[in-house]
Backbone and ligand atoms as CSV (ligand in chain L), in Angstrom:
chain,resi,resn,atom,element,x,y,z
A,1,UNK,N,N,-80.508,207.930,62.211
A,1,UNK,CA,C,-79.197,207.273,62.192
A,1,UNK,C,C,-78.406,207.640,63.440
A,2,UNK,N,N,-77.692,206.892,64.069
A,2,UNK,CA,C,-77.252,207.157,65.561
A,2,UNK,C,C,-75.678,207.850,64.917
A,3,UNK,N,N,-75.672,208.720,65.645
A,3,UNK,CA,C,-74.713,209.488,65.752
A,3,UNK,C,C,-73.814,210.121,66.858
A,4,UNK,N,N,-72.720,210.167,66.605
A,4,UNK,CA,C,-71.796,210.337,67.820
A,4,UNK,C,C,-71.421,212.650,67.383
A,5,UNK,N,N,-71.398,213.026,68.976
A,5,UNK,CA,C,-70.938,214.291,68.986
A,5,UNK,C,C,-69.957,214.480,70.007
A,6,UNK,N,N,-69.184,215.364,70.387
A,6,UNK,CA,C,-68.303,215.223,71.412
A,6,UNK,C,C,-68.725,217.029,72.242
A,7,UNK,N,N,-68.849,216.883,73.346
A,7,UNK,CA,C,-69.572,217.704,74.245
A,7,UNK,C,C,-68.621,218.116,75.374
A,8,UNK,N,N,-68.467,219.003,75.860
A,8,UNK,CA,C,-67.396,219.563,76.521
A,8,UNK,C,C,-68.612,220.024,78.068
A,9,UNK,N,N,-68.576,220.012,79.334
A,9,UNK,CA,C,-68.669,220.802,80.241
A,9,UNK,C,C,-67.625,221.324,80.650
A,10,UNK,N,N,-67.697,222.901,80.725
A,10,UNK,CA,C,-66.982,223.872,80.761
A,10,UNK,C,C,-66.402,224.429,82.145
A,11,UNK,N,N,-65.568,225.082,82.087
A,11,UNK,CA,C,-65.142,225.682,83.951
A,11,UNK,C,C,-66.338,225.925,84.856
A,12,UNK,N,N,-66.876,227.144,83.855
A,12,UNK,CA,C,-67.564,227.099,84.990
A,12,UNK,C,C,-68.808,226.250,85.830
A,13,UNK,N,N,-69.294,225.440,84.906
A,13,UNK,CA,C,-70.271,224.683,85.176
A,13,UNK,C,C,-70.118,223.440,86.418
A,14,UNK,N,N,-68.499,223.431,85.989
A,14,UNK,CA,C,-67.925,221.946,86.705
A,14,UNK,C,C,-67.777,222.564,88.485
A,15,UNK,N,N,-67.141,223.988,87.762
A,15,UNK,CA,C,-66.520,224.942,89.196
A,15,UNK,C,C,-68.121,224.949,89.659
A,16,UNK,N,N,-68.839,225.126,89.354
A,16,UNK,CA,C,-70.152,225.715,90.434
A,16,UNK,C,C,-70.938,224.684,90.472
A,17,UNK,N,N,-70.542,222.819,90.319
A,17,UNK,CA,C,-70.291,221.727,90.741
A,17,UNK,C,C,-72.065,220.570,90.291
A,18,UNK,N,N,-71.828,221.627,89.267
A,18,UNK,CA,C,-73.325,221.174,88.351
A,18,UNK,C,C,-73.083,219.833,86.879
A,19,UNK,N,N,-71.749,219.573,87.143
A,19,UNK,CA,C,-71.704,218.395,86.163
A,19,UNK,C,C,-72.603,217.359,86.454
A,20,UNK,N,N,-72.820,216.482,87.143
A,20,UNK,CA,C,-73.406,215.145,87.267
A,20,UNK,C,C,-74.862,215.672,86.852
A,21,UNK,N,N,-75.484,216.714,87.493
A,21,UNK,CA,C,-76.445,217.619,87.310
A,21,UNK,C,C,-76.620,217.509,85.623
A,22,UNK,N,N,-75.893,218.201,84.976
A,22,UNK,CA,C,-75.660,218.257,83.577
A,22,UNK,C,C,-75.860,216.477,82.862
A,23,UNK,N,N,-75.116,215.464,83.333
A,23,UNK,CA,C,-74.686,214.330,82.895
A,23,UNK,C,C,-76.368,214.119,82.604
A,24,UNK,N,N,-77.453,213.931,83.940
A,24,UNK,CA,C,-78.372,213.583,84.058
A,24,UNK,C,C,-78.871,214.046,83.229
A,25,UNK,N,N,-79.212,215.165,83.368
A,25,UNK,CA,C,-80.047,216.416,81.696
A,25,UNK,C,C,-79.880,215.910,80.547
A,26,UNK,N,N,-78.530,215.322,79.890
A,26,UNK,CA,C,-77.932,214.745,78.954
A,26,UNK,C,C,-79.015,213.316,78.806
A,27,UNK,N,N,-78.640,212.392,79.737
A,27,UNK,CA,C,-78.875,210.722,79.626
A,27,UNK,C,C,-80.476,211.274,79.894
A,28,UNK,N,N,-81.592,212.110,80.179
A,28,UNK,CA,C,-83.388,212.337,80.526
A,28,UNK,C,C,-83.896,212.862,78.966
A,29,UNK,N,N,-82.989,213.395,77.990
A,29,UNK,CA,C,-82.871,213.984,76.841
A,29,UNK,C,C,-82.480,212.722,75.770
A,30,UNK,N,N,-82.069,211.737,76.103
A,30,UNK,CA,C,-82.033,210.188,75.251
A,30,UNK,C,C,-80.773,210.042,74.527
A,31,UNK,N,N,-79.384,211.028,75.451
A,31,UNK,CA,C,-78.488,210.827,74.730
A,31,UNK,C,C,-77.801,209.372,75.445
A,32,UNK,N,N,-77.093,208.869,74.725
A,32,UNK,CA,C,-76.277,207.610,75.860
A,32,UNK,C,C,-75.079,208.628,75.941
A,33,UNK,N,N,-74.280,208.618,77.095
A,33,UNK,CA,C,-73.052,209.133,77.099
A,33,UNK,C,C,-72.057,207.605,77.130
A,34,UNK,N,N,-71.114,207.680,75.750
A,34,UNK,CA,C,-70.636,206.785,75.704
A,34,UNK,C,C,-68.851,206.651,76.128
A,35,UNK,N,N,-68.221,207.785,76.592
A,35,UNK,CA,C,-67.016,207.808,77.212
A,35,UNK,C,C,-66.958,209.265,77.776
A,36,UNK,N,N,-66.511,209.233,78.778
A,36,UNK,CA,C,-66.123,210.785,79.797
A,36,UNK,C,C,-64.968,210.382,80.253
A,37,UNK,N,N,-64.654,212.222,80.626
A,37,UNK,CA,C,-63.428,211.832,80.919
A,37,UNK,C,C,-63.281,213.597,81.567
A,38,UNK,N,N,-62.875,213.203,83.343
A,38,UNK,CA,C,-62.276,214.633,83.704
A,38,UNK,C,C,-60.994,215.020,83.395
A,39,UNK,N,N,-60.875,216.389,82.950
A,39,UNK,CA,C,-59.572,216.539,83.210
A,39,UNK,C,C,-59.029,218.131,83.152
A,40,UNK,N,N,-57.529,218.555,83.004
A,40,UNK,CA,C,-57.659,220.266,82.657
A,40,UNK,C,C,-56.902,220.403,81.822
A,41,UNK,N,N,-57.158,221.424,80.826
A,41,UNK,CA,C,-56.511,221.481,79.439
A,41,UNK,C,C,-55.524,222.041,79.617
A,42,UNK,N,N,-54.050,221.949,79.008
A,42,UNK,CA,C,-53.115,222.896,79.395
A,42,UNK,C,C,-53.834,224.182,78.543
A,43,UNK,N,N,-52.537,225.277,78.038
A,43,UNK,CA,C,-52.845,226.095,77.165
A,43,UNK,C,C,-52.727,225.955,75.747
A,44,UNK,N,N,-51.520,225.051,75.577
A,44,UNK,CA,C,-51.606,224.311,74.433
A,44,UNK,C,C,-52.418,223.395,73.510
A,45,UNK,N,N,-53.155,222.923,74.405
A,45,UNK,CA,C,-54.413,221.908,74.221
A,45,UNK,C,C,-55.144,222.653,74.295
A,46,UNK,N,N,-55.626,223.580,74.418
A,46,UNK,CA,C,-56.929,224.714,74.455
A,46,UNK,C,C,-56.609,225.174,73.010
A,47,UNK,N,N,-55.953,226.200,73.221
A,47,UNK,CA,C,-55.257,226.715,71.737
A,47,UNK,C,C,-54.908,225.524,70.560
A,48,UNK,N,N,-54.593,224.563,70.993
A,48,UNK,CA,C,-54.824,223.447,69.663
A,48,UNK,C,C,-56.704,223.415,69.495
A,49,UNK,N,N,-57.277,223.052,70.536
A,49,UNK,CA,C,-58.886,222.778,70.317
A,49,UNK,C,C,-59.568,223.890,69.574
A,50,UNK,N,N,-59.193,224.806,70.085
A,50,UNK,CA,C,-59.416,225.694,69.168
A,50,UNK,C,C,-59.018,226.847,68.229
A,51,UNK,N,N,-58.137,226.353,67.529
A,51,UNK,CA,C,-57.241,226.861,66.568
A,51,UNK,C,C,-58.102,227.656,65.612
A,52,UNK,N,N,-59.319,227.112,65.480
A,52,UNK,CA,C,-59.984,227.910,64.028
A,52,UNK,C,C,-60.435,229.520,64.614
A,53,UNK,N,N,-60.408,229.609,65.990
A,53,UNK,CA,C,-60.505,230.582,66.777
A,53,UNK,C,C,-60.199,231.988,66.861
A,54,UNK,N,N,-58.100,231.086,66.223
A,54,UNK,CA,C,-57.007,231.680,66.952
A,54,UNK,C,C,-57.513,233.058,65.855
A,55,UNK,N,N,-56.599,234.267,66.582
A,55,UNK,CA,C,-56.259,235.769,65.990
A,55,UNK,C,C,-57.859,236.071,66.137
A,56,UNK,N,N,-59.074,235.928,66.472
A,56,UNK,CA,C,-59.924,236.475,66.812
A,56,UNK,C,C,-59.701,237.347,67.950
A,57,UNK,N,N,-60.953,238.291,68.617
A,57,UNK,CA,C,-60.257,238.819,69.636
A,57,UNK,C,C,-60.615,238.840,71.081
A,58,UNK,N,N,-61.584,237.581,70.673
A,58,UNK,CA,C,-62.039,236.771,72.290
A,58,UNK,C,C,-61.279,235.235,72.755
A,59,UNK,N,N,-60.187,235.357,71.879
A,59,UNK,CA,C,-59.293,234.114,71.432
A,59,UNK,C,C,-58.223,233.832,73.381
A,60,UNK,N,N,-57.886,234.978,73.249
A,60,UNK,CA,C,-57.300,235.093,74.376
A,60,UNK,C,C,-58.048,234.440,75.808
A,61,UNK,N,N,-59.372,235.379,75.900
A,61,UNK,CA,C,-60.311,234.986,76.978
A,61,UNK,C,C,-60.435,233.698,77.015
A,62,UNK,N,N,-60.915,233.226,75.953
A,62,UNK,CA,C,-61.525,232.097,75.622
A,62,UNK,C,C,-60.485,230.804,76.006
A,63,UNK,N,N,-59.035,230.941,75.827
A,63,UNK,CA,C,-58.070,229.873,75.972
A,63,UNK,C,C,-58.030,230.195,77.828
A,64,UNK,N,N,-57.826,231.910,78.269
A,64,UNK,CA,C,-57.643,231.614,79.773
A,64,UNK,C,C,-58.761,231.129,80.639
A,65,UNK,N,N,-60.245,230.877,79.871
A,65,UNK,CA,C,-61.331,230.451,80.565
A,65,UNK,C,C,-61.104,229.066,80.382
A,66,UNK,N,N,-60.808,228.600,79.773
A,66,UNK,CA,C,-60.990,226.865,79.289
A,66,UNK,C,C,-59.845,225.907,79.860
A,67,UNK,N,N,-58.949,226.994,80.452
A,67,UNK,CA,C,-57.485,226.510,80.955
A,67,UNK,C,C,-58.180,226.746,82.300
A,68,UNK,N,N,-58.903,227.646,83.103
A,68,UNK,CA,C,-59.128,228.154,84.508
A,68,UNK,C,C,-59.859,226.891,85.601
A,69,UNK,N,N,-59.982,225.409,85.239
A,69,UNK,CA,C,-60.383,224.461,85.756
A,69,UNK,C,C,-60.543,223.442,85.350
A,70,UNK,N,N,-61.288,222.428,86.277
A,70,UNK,CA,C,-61.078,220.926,85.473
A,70,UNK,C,C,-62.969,221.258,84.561
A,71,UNK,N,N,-62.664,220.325,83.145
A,71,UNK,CA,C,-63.856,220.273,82.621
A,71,UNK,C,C,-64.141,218.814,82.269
A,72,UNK,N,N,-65.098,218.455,81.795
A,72,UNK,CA,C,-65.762,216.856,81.666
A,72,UNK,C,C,-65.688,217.225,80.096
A,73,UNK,N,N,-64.957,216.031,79.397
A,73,UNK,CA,C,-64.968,215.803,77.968
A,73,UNK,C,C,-66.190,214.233,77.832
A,74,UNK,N,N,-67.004,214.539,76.864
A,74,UNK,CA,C,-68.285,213.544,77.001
A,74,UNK,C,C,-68.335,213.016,75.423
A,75,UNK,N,N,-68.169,212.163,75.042
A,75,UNK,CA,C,-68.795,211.369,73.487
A,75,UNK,C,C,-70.348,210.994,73.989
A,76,UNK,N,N,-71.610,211.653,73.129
A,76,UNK,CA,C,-72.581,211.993,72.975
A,76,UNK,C,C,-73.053,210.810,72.046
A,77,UNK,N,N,-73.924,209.683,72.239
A,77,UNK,CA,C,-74.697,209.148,71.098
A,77,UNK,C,C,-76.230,209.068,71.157
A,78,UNK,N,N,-77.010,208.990,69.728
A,78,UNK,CA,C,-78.197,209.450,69.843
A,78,UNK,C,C,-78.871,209.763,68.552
A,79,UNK,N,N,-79.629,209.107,67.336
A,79,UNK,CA,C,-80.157,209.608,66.278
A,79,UNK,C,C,-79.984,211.292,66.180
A,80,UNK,N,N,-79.044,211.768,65.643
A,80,UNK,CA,C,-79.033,213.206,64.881
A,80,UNK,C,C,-78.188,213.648,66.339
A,81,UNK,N,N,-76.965,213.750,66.762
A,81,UNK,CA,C,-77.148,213.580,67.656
A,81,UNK,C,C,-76.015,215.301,67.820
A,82,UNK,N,N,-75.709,215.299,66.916
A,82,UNK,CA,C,-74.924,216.267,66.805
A,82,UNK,C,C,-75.687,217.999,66.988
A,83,UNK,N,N,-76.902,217.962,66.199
A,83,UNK,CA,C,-77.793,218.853,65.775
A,83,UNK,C,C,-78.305,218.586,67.385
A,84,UNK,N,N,-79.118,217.774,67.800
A,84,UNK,CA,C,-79.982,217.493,69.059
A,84,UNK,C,C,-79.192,218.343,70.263
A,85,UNK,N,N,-77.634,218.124,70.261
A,85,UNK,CA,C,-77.151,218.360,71.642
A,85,UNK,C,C,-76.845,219.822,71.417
A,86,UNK,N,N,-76.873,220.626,70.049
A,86,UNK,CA,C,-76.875,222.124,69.864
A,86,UNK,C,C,-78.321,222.508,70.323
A,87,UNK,N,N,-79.336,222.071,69.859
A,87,UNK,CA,C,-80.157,222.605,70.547
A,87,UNK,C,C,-80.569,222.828,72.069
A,88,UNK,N,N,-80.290,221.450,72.377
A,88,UNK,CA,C,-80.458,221.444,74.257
A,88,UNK,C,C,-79.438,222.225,74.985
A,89,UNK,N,N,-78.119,222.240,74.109
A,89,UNK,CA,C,-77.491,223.161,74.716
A,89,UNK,C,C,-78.267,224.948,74.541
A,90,UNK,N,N,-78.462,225.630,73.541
A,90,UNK,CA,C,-79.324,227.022,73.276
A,90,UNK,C,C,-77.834,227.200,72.779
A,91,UNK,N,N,-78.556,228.854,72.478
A,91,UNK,CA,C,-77.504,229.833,71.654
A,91,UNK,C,C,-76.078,229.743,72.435
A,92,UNK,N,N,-75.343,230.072,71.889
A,92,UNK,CA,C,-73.321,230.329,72.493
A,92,UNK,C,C,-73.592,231.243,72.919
A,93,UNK,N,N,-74.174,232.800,73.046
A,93,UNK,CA,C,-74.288,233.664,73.869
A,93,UNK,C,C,-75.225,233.589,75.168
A,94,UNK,N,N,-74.392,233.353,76.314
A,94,UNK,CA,C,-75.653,233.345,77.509
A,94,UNK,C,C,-77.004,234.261,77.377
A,95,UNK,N,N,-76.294,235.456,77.063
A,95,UNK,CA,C,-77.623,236.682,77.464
A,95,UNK,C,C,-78.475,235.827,76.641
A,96,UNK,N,N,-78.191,236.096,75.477
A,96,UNK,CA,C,-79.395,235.947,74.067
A,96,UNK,C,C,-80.219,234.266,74.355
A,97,UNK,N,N,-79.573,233.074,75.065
A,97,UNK,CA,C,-80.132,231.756,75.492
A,97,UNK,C,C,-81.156,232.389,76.496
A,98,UNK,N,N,-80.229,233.436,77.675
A,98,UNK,CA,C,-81.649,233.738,78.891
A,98,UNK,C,C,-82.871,233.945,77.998
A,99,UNK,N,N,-82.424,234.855,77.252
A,99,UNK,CA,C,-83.336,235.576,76.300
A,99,UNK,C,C,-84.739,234.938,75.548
A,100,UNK,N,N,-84.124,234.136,75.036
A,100,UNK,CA,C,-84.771,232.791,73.716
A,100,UNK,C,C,-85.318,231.854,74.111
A,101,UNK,N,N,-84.357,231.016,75.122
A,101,UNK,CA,C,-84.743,229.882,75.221
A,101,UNK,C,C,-84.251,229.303,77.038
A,102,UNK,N,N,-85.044,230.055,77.579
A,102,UNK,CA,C,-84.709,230.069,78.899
A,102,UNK,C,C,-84.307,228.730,79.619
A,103,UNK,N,N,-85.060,228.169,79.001
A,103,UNK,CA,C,-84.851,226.142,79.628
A,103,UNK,C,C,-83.290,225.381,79.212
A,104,UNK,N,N,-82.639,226.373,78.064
A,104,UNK,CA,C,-81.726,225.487,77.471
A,104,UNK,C,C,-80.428,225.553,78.492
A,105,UNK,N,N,-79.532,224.559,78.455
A,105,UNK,CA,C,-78.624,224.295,79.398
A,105,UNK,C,C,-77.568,225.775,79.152
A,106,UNK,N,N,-77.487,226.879,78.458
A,106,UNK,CA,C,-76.345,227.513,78.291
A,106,UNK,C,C,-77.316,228.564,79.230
A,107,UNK,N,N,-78.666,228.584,79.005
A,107,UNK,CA,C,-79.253,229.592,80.362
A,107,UNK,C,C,-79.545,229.226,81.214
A,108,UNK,N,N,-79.410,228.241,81.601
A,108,UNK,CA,C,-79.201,228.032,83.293
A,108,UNK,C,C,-77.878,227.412,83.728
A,109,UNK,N,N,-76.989,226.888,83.018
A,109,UNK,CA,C,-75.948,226.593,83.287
A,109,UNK,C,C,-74.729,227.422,82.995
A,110,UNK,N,N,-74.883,228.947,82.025
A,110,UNK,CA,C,-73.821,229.759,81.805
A,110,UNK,C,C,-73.688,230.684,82.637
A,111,UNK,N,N,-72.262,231.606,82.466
A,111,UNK,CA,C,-72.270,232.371,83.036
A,111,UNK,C,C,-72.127,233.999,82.180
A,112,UNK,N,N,-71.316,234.437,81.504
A,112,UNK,CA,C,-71.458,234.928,80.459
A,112,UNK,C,C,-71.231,234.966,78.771
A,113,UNK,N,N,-70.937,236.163,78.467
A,113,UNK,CA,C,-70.062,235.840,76.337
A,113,UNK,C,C,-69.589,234.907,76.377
A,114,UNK,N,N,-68.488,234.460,77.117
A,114,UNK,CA,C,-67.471,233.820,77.139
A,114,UNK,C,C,-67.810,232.487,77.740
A,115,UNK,N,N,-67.801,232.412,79.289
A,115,UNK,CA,C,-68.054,231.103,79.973
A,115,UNK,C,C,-69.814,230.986,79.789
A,116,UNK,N,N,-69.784,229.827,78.722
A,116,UNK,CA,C,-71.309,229.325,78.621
A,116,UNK,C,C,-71.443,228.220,78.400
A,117,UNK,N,N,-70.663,227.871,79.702
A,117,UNK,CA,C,-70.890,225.732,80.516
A,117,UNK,C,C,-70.483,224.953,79.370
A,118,UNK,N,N,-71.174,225.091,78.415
A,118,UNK,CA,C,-71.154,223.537,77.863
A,118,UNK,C,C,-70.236,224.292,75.615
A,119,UNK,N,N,-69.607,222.906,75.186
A,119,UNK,CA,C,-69.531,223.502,73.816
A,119,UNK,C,C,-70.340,221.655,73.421
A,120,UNK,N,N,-70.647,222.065,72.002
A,120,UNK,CA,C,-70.855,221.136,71.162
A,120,UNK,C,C,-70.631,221.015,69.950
A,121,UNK,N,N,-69.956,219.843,69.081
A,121,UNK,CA,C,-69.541,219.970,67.956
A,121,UNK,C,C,-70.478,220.390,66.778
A,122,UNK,N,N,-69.989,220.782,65.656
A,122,UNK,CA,C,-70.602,221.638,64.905
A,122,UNK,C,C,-70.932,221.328,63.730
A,123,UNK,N,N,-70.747,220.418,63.456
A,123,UNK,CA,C,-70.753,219.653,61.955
A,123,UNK,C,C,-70.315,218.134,61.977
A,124,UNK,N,N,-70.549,216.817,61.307
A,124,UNK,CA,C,-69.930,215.552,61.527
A,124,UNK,C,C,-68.319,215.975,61.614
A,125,UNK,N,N,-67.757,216.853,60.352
A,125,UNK,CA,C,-66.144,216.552,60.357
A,125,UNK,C,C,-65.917,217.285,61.761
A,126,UNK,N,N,-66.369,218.553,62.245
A,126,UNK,CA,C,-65.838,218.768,64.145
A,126,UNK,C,C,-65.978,217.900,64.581
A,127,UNK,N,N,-67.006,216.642,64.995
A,127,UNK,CA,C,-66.969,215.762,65.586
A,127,UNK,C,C,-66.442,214.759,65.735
A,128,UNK,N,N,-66.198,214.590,64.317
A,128,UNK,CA,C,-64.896,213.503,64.121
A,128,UNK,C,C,-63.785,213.979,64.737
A,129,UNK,N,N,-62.806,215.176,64.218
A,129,UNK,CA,C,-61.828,215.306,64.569
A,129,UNK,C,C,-62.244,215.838,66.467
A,130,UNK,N,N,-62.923,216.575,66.949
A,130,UNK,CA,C,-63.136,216.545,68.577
A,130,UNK,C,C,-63.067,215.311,68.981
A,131,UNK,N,N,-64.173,214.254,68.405
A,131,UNK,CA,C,-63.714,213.390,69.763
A,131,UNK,C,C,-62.631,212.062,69.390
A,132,UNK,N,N,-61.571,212.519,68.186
A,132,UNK,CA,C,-60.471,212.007,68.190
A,132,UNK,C,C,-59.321,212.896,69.055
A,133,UNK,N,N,-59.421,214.321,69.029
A,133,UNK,CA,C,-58.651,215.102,69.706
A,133,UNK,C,C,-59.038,214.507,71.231
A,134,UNK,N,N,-60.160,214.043,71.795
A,134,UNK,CA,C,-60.428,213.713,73.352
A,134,UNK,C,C,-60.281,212.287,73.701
A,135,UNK,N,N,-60.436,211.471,72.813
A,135,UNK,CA,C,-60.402,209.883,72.775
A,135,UNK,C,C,-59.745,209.411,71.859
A,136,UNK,N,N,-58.800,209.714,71.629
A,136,UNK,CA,C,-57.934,209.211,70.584
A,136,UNK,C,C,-58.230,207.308,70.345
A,137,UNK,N,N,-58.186,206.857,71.311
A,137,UNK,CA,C,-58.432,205.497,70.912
A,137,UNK,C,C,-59.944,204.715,71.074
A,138,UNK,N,N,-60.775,205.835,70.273
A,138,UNK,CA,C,-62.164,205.358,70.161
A,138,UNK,C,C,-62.174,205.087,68.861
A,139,UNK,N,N,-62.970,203.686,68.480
A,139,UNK,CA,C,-62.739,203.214,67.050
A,139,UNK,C,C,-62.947,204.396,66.353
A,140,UNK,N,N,-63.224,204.619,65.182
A,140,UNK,CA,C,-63.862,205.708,64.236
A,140,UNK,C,C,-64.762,204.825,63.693
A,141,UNK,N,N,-65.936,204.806,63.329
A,141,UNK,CA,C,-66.895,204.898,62.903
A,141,UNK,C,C,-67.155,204.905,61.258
A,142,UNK,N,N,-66.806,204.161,60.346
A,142,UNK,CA,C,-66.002,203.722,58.949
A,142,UNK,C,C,-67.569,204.109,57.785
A,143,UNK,N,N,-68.729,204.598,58.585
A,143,UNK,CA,C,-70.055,205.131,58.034
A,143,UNK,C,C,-70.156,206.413,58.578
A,144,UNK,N,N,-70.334,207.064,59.543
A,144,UNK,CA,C,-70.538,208.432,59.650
A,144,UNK,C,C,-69.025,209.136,59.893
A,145,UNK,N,N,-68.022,208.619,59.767
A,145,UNK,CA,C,-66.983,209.361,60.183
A,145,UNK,C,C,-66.236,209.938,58.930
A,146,UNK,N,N,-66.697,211.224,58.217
A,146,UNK,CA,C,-65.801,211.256,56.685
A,146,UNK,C,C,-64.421,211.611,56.780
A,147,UNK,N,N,-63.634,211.529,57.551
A,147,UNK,CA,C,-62.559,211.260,57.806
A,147,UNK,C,C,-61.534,209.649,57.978
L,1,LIG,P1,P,-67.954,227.188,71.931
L,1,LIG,O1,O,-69.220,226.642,71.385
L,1,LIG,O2,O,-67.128,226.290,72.772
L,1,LIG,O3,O,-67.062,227.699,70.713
L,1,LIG,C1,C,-66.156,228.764,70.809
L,1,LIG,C2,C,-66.251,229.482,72.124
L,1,LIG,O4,O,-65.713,230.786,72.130
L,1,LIG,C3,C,-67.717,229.696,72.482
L,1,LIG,O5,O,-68.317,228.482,72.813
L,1,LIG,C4,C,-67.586,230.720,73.585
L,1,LIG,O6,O,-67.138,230.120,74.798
L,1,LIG,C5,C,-66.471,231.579,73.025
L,1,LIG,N1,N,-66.982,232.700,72.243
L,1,LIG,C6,C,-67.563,232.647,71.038
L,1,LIG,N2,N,-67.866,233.871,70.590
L,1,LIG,C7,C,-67.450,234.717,71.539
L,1,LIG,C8,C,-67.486,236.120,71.657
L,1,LIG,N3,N,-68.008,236.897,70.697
L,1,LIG,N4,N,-66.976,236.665,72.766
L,1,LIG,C9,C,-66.444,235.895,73.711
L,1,LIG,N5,N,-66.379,234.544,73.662
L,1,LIG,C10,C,-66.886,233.956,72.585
């Protein structure tokens, strides 16, 4: 069943000028990328994106890394497409991706705990609400969207 995910390239990936790089990896992997969009998050928009975050205690890092440049916001489509782009991305921890799964985009495209290039949504309802938080005026999807 084709499914939509919403995919983030991150500071540093964009900063060390490996997006299009990335885009390609994406569209050779059979995703369609169906809206992008550059731009830079304030702090407010970081800290809204990731609110479920907040009072953790990498919460801080995490909003001044995501605020520290421009990043590429991407709607992802693709049978399973949500699950597919977690895997190609690898684990959220760089080390443990070098580690595991050396080919996946968070080990060759991260940098450490924290900055690891790329996020991907986590469940249909993250995805719904992500790539309404990034595209607000993308239809919704009235079959996979349970929102
Ligand atoms: P992401 O998939 O975008 O979701 C939350 C982000 O917080 C994660 O990628 C990392 O960038 C960051 N993160 C998650 N866990 C930690 C951690 N233990 N220490 C530092 N940063 C983290």
């Amino acid at each position: 069943e084709l499914e939509k995910t919403l995919a983030l390239l991150k500071p540093d990936s964009v900063r060390a000028g490996k997006a299009q790089e990335i885009m390609q990896l994406i569209e050779l992997n059979g995703f369609t990328i169906i809206a992008k969009q550059k731009m830079q998050l304030t702090r407010a928009r970081a800290e809204e994106f990731y609110a479920e975050h907040y009072g953790k205690e990498f919460f801080p890092k995490l909003v001044h890394f995501m605020t520290s440049g421009p990043i590429w916001a991407l709607v992802l489509a693709k049978p399973g497409a949500i699950l597919a782009w977690r895997a190609l991305m690898g684990p959220t921890n760089v080390f443990k991706a070098r580690a595991e799964q050396p080919k996946c985009l968070r080990a060759l495209y991260g940098t450490d705990g924290t900055q690891n290039a790329t996020h991907g949504s986590d469940s249909p309802a993250s995805a719904a609400r992500e790539i309404k938080f990034f595209f607000p005026s993308l239809v919704p999807d009235p079959v996979s969207d349970p929102g």
